[in-house]
Phi, psi and omega in degrees: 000329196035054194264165154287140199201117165268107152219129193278156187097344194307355173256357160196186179058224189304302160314303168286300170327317180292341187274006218234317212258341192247033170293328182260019164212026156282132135268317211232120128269105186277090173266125195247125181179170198256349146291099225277321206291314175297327186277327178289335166279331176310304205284325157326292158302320129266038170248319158267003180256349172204101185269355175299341188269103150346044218254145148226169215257288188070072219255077172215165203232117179268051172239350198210135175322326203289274184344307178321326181339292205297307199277004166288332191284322180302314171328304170278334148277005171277109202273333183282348181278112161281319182198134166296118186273312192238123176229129164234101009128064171212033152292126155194165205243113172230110176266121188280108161194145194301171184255044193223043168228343163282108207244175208278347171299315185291286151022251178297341165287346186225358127336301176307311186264340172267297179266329163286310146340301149296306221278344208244342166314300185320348223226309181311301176257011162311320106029274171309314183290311184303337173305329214262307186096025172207166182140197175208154188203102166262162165207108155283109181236169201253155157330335169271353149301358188235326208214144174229162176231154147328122189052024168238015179293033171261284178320334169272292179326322176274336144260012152299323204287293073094260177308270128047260203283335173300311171288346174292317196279325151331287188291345158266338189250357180300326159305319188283023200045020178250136190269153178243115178229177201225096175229139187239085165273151163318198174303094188267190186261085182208178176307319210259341162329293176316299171356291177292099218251030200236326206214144196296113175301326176268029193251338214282144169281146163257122166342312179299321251259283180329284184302000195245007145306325209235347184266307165333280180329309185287333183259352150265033185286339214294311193245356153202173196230097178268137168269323201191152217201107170252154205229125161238160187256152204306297164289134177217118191214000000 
């Protein structure tokens, strides 16, 4: 396929896997993430393993406008990159906490990194693909776009919105052939998973699972069309 792959989160979890499972249909990898050490090993590790891939690295924390800044001004100086074929949206923030324990900072720190952040990546390099008249836009959104539990209402609230906000850029930009899609996996077996301390972690969907789902999806797009994609998990403990 040789496509450009824009992603965020990319220094761990869902992110750093997917980045990893699109070495045979990559030219190009952009990994985005707030950790510089994890992303420099990440390109380490694909390079050697497809020393043919482009990767480059983009080290900003999208929990803050600045950061939002940041990877745009760093995007445009990379002068050999034109265009994002693929972007996927899957930084995020997950806070365990009752809600009379919330306060407006946290608030707002993962409004920022679940949703805002995406909505205006999205819009940045969504843009570009309608010019173009192609692209893919994924945004990993959760099981918790649909259902909340106890001490996750931030997190639920930001992929409601989330969720949301993906059929909104769907119903505008699909004509122009760029898909907006939605995938809500359970709980998986990754760092921000161990969070949930209510349920067998070894119940969890594998990440890889996610990813090779989301790889699926990209290379069979040509004769069909998913908007939205629920992932549930086999076992419930």
């Amino acid at each position: 396929m040789n496509k450009t792959f824009l992603i965020t989160g990319a220094s761990s979890g869902l992110g750093e896997i997917f980045s990893k499972s699109i070495l045979d249909i990559a030219k190009t990898i952009i990994a985005v993430g707030r950790n510089k050490n994890k992303l420099v090993k990440l390109k380490k590790e694909i390079n050697k393993l497809k020393p043919s891939i482009d990767v480059f690295i983009i080290s900003t924390d999208l929990s803050k406008e600045e950061g939002l800044k940041k990877l745009f001004k760093e995007f445009e100086k990379q002068k050999k990159i034109k265009f994002v074929d693929v972007l996927i949206n899957s930084a995020a923030n997950f806070t365990v906490k009752k809600i009379d324990k919330i306060n407006l900072k946290e608030l707002k720190n993962d409004f920022q990194i679940n949703t805002i952040s995406p909505f205006m990546i999205s819009k940045y390099f969504g843009l570009k693909m309608k010019k173009k008249k192609r692209g893919t836009i994924i945004n990993i959104g959760s099981s918790s776009s649909y259902d909340c539990s106890e001490n996750t209402s931030i997190y639920c609230s930001t992929k409601h919105a989330l969720l949301g906000m993906t059929k909104a850029f769907n119903s505008e930009l699909k004509s122009y052939g760029v898909k907006s899609i939605f995938i809500a996996p359970g709980s998986m077996k990754t760092a921000m998973g161990r969070k949930v301390k209510n349920q067998d972690f070894n119940t969890f969907i594998d990440p890889h699972e996610i990813a090779n789902i989301m790889k699926y999806l990209l290379i069979n797009e040509k004769s069909m069309s998913i908007d939205e994609l629920k992932i549930k998990r086999s076992i419930y403990k």
